[in-house]
C-alpha positions as CSV (number, residue, x, y, z in Angstrom):
1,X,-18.4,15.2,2.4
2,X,-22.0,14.4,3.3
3,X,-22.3,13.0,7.0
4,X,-25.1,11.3,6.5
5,X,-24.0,9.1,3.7
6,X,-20.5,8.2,5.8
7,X,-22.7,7.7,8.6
8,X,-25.2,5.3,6.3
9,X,-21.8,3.4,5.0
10,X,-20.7,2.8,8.4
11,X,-23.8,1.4,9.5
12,X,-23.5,-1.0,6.2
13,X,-20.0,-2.5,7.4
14,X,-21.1,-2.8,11.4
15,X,-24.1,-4.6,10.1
16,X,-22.0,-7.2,8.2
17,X,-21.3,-10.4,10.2
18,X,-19.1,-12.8,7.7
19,X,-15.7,-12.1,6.7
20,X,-16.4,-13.4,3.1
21,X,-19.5,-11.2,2.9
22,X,-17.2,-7.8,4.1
23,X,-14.3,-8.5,1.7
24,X,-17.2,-9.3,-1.3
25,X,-19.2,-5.7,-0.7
26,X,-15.4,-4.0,-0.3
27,X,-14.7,-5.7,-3.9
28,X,-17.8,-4.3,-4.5
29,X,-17.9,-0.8,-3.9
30,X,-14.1,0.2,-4.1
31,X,-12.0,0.0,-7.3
32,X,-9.1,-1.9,-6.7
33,X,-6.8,0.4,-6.0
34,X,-8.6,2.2,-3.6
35,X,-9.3,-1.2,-2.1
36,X,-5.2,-2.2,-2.2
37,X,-4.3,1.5,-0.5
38,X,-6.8,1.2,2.3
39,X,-5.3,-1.8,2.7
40,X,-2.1,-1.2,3.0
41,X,-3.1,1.7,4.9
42,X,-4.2,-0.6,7.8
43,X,-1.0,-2.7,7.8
44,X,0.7,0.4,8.1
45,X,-1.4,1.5,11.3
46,X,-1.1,-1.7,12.7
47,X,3.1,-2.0,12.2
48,X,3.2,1.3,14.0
49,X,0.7,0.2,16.8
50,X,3.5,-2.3,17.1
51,X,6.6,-0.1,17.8
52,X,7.6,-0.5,14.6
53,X,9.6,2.0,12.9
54,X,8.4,4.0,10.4
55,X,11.5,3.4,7.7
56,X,11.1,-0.2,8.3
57,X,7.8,-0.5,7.8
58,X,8.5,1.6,5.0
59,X,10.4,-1.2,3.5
60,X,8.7,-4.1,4.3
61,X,5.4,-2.6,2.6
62,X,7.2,-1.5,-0.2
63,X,6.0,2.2,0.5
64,X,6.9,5.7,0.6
65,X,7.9,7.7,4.2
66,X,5.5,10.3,2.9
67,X,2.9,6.8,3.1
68,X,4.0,6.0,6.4
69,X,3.8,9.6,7.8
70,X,0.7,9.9,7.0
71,X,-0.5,7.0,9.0
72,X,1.6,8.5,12.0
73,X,0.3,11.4,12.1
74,X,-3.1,9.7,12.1
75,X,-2.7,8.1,15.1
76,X,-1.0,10.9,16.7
77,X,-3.2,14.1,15.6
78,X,-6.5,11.9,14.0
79,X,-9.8,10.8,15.7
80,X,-9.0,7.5,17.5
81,X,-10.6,5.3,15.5
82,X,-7.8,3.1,14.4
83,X,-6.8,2.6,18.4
84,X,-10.2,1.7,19.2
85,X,-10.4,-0.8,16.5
86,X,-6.9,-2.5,16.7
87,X,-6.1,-2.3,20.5
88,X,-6.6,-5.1,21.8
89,X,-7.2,-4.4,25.9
């Protein structure tokens, strides 16, 4: 993975103001099923954020445990990233 060019891409998405505009460029540069997972992705995150359990959440999103796992152990052994987006203090 080149740094620079993650670092380049998150300097794109801080510098876009509009909602419409973000969801366009995401259109834009992910196919859609990268654009669905990393969607569902961040529900995931956020219904575990919320106390909820990981086989319900399992079922309500229509995804695997192995899914689901995946998003716990991101918040659990990841960078904090999804905490300091989605926290709100």
């Amino acid at each position: 993975m080149n740094k620079k060019y993650i670092e380049e891409l998150a300097e794109v998405l801080v510098s876009i103001k509009k909602g419409a505009v973000a969801e366009s460029f995401l259109h834009n540069i992910l196919t859609p099923s990268e654009l669905e997972e990393i969607s569902v992705r961040l529900q995931i995150v956020k219904l575990l954020m919320e106390g909820v359990a990981q086989r319900d959440v399992a079922k309500k999103l229509g995804v695997s445990m192995g899914t689901v796992s995946r998003g716990s152990r991101e918040l659990k052994y990841g960078t904090d990233g999804f905490k300091k987006v989605l926290q709100r203090d």
